[in-house]
C-alpha positions as CSV (number, residue, x, y, z in Angstrom):
1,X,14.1,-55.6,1.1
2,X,10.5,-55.1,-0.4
3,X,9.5,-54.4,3.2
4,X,11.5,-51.4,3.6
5,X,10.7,-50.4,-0.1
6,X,7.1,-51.0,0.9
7,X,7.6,-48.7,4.1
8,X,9.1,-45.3,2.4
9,X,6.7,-45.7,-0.4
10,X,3.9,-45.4,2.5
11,X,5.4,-43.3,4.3
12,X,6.8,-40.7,1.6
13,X,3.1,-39.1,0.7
14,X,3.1,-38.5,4.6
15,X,6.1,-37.0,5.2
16,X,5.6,-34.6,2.0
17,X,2.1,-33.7,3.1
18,X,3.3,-33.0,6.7
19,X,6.5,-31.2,5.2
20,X,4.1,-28.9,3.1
21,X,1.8,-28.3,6.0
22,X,4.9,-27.0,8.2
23,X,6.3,-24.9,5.7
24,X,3.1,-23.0,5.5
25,X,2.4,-22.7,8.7
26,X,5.8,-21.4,9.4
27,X,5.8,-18.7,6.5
28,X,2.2,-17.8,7.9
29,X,3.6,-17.4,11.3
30,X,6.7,-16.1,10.2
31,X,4.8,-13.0,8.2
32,X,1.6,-13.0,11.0
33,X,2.6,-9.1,12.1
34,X,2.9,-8.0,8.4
35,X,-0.4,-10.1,7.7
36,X,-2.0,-8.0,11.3
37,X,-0.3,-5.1,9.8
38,X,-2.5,-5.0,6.3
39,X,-5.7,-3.7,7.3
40,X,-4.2,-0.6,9.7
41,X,-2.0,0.2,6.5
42,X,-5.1,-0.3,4.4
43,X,-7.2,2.1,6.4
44,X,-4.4,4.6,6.8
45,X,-4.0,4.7,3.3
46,X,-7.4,5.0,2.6
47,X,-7.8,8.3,5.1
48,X,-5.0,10.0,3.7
49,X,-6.5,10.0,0.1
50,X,-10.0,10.9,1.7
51,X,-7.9,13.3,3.2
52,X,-6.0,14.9,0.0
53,X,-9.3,14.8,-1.9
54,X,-10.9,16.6,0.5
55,X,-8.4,19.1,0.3
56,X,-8.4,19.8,-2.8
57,X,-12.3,19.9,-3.1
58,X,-11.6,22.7,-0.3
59,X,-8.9,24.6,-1.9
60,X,-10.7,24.6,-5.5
61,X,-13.4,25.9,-3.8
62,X,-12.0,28.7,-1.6
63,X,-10.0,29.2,-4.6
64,X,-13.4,29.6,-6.9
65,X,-14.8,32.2,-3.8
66,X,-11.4,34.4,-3.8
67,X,-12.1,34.5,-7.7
68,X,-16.0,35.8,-7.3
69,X,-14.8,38.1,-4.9
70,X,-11.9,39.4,-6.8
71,X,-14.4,40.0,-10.2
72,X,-16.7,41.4,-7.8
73,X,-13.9,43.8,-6.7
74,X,-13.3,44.7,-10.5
75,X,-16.4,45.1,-11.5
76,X,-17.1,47.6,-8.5
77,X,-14.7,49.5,-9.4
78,X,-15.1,49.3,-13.5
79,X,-18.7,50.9,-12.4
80,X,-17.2,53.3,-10.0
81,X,-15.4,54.9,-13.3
82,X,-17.9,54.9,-15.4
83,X,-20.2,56.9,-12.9
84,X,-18.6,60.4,-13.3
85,X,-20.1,62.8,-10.9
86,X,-22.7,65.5,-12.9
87,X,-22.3,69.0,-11.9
């Protein structure tokens, strides 16, 4: 009897390290494509906000020149006015 109590006691911290070890080599090969996966969606992620700051840096800026050109427009014309032919 103390022989085969002796045994699982050995044993047992063998089998529960093994179980653990299986268990996460499982999940991690279970979850390998989503774990490949990561660093594409990562990057992807990454360009599109490089992208849509870019953008906006682009459009503020176009924006800014259609404004310059638009009071240089105005102003053109404000002087255009004021200048009333002599005769």
């Amino acid at each position: 009897m103390r022989g085969i109590k002796n045994f699982f006691h050995d044993i047992n911290d063998i089998v529960l390290a093994l179980v653990i070890v299986v268990v996460a080599a499982g999940i991690i090969f279970w979850r390998m494509q989503v774990i490949m996966k990561y660093p594409q969606e990562m990057a992807k992620h990454n360009a599109v906000q490089v992208e849509q700051q870019d953008e906006a840096k682009s459009s503020s800026a176009s924006d800014k020149v259609a404004e310059d050109a638009d009071k240089t427009a105005a102003d053109k014309t404000a002087n255009d006015k004021d200048e009333k032919p002599k005769g």
